[in-house]
N, CA and C of each residue as an Amber inpcrd file, in Angstrom:
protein
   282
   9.6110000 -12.7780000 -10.3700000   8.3000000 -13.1500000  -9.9060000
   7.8120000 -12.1100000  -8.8980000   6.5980000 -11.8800000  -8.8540000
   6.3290000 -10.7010000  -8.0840000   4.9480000 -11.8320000  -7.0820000
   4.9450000 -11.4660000  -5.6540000   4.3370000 -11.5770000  -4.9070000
   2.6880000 -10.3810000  -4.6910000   1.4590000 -10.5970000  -4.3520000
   0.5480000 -10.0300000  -4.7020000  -0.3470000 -10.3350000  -3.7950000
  -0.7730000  -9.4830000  -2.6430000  -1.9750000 -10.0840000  -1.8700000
  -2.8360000  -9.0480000  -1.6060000  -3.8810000  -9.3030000  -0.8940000
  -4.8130000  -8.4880000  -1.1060000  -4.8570000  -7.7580000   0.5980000
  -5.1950000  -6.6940000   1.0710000  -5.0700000  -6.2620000   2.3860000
  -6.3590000  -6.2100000   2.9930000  -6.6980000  -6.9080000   3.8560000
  -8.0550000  -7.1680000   4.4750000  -7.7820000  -6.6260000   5.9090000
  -9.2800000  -6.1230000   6.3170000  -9.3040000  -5.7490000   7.9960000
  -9.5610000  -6.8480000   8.9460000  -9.1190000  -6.6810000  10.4820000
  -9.5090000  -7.7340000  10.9350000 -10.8410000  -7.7210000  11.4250000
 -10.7090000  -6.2740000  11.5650000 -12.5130000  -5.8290000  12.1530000
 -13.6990000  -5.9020000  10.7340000 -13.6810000  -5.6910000  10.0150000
 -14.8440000  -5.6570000   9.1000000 -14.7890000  -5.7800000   7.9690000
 -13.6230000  -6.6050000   7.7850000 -13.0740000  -7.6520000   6.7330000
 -13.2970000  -6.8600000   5.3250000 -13.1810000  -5.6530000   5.1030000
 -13.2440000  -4.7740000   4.0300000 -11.4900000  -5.2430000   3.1290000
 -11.4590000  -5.2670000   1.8940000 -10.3110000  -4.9610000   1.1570000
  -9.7940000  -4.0820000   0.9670000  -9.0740000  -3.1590000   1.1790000
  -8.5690000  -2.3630000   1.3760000  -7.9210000  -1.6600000  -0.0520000
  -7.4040000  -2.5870000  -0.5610000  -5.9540000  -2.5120000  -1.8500000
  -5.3350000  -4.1790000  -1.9940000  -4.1490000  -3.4690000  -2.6370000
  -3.2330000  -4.7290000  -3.2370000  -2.1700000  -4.5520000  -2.5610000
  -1.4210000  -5.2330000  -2.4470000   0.1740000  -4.3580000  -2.1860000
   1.2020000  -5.8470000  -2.8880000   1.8800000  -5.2190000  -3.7630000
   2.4430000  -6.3880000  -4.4320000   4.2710000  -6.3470000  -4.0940000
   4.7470000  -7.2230000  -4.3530000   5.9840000  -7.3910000  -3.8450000
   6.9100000  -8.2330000  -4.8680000   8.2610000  -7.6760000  -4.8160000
   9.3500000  -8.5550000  -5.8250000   9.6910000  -9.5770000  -5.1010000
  10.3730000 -10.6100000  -5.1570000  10.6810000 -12.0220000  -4.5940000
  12.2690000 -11.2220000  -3.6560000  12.6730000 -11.8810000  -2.6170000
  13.8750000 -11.3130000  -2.3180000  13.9140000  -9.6400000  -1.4150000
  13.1040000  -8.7920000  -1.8430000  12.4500000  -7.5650000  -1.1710000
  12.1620000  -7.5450000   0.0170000  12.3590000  -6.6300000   1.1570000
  11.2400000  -6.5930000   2.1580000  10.5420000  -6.0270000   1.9000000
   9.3960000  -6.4070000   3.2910000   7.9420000  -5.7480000   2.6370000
   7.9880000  -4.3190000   2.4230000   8.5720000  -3.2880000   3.4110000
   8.4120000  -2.2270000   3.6740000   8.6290000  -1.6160000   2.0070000
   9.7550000  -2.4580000   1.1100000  10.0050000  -1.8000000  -0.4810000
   8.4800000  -2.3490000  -1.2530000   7.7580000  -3.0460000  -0.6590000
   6.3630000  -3.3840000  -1.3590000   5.2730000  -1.9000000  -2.1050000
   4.8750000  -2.2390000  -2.7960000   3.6580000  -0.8400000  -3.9960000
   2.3520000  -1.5530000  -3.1920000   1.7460000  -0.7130000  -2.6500000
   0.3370000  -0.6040000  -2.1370000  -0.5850000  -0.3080000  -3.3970000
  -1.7830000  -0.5780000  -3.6910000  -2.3900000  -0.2560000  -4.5710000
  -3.8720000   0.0050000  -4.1860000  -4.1140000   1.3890000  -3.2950000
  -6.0180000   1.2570000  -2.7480000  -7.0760000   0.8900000  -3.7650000
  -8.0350000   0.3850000  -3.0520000  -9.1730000  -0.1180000  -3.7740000
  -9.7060000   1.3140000  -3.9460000 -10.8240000   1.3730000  -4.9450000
 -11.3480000   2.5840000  -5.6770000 -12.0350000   2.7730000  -5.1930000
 -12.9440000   2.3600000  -3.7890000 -13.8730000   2.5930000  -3.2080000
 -12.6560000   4.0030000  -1.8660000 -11.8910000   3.6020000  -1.7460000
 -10.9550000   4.2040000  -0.4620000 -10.0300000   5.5120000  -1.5060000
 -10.6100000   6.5440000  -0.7180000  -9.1000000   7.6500000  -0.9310000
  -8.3500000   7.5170000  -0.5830000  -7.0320000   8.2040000  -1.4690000
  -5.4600000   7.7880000  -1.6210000  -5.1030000   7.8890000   0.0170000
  -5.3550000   9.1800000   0.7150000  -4.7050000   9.4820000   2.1720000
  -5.2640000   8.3790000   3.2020000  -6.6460000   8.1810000   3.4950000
  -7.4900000   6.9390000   4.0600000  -6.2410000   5.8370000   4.5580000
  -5.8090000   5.1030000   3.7850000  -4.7810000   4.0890000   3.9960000
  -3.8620000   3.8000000   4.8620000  -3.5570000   4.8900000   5.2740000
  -2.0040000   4.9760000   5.8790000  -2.1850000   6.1180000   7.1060000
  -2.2330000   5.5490000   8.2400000  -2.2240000   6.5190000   9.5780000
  -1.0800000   5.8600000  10.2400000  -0.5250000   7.1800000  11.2140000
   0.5710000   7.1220000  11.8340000   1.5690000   6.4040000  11.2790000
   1.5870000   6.2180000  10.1520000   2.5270000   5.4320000   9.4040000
   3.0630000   3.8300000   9.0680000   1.2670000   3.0880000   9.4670000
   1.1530000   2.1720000   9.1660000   0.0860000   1.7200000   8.5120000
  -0.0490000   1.1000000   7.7830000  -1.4000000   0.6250000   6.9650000
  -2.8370000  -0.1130000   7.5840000  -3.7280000   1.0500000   7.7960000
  -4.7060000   0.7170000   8.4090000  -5.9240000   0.3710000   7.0660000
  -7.2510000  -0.1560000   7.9480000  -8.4570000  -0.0130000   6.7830000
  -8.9870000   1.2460000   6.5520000  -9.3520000   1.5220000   5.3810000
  -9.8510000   2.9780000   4.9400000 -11.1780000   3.0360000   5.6620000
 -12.0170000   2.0830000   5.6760000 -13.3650000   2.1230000   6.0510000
 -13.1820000   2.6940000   7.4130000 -12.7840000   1.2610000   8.5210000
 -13.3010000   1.4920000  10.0180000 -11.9000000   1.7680000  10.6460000
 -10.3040000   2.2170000   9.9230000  -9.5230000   2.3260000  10.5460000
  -8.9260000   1.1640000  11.4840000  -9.4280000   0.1030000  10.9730000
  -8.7490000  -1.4710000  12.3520000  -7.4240000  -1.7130000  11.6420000
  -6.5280000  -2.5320000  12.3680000  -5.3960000  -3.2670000  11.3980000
  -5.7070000  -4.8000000  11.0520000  -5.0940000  -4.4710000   9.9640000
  -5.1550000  -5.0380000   8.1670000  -4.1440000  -6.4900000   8.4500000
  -4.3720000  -7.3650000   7.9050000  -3.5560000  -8.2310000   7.3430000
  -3.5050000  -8.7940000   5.9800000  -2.6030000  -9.5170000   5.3300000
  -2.3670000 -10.1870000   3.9210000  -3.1130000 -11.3800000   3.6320000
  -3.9910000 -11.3980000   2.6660000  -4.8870000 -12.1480000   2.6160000
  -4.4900000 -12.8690000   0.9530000  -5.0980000 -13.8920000   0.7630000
  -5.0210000 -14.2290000  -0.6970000  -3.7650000 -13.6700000  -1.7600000
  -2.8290000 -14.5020000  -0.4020000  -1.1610000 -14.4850000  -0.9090000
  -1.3950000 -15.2850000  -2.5340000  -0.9650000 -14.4900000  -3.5000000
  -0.6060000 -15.3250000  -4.9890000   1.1620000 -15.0480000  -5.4940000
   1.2410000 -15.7040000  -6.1420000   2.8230000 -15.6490000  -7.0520000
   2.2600000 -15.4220000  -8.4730000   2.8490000 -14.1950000  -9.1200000
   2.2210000 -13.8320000 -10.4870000   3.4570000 -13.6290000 -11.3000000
   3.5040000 -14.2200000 -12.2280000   4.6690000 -14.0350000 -13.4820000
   4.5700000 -12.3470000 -13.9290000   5.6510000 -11.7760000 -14.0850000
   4.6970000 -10.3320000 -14.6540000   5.3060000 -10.3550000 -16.3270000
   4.3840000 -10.1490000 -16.9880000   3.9980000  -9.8550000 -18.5770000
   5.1420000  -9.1950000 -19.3990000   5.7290000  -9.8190000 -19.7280000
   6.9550000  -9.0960000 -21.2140000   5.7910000  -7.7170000 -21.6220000
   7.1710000  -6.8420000 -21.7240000   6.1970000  -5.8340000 -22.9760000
   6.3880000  -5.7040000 -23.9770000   5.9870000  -5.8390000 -24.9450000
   5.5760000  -5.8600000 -26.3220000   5.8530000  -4.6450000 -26.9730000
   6.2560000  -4.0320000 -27.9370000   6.1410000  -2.8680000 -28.9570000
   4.8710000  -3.2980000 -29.8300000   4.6620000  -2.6550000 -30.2810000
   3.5690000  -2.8430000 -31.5770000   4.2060000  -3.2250000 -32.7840000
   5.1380000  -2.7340000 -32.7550000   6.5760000  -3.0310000 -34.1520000
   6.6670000  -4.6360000 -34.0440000   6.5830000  -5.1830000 -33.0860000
   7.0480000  -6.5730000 -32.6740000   5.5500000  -7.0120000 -32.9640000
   5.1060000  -7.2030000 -32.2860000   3.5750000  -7.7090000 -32.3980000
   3.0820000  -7.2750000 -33.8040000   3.0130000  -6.6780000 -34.4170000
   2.3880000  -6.7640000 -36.1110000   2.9270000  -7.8610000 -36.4170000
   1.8730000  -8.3560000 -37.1850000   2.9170000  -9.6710000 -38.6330000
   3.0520000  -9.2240000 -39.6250000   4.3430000  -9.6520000 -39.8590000
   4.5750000  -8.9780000 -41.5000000   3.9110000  -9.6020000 -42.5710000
   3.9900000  -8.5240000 -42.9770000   3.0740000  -9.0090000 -44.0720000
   3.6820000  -9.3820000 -45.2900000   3.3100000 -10.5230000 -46.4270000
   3.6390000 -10.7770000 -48.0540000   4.8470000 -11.8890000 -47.9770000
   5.6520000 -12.1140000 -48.3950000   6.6570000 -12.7660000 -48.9930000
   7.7520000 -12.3850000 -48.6940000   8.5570000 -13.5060000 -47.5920000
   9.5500000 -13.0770000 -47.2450000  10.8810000 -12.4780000 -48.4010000
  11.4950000 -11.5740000 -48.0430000  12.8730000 -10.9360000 -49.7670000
  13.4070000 -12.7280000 -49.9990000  14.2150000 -12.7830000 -50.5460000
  14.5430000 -13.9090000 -51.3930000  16.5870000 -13.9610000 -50.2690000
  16.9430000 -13.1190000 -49.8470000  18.1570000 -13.2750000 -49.2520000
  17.6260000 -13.6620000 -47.5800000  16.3610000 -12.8970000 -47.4080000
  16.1270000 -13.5490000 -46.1840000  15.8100000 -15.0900000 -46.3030000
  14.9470000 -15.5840000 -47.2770000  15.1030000 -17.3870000 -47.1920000
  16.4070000 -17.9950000 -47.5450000  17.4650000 -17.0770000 -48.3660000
  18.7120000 -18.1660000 -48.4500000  19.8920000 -18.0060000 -47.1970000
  19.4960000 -17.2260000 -46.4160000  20.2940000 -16.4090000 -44.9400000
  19.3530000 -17.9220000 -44.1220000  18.3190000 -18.1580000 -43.7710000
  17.8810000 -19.1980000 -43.2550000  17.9690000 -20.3520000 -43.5980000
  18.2050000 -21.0720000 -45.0490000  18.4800000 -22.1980000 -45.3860000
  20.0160000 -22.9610000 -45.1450000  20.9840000 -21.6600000 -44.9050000
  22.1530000 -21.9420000 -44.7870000  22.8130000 -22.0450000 -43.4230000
């Protein structure tokens, strides 16, 4: 399960990014993710996570718990197509 919140300022309540988290992790192993309005460097002064806009400190806002998504091949996901062979239905009947 991965943890997911959103990083808000306290001064001018801008969003900043995401920064998502594994269950069990500390934060510091957490993935930041900036919003597209903020450049990549913006984020991070003196080596803590500030707002890109007005530079105030940030807190975790709109804490969620998100399942994360199996991945799929395309090989898997097609349906086969026609009539199953005749040893594959007597391999299943038995």
């Amino acid at each position: 399960m991965l943890t997911v919140a959103d990083v808000k300022c306290y001064h001018c309540g801008f969003v900043s990014g995401e920064v998502s988290l594994e269950d069990g992790k500390p934060l510091r192993a957490s993935s930041f993710k900036p919003a597209t309005t903020c450049a990549k460097s913006d984020h991070l002064r003196a080596g803590r996570l500030r707002c890109c806009r007005c530079g105030g400190p940030v807190y975790l806002d709109d804490v969620r718990t998100v399942r994360p998504q199996p991945v799929v091949s395309i090989e898997e996901a097609r349906p086969r197509r026609g009539r199953p062979r005749r040893s594959e239905t007597l391999a299943r009947a038995s």
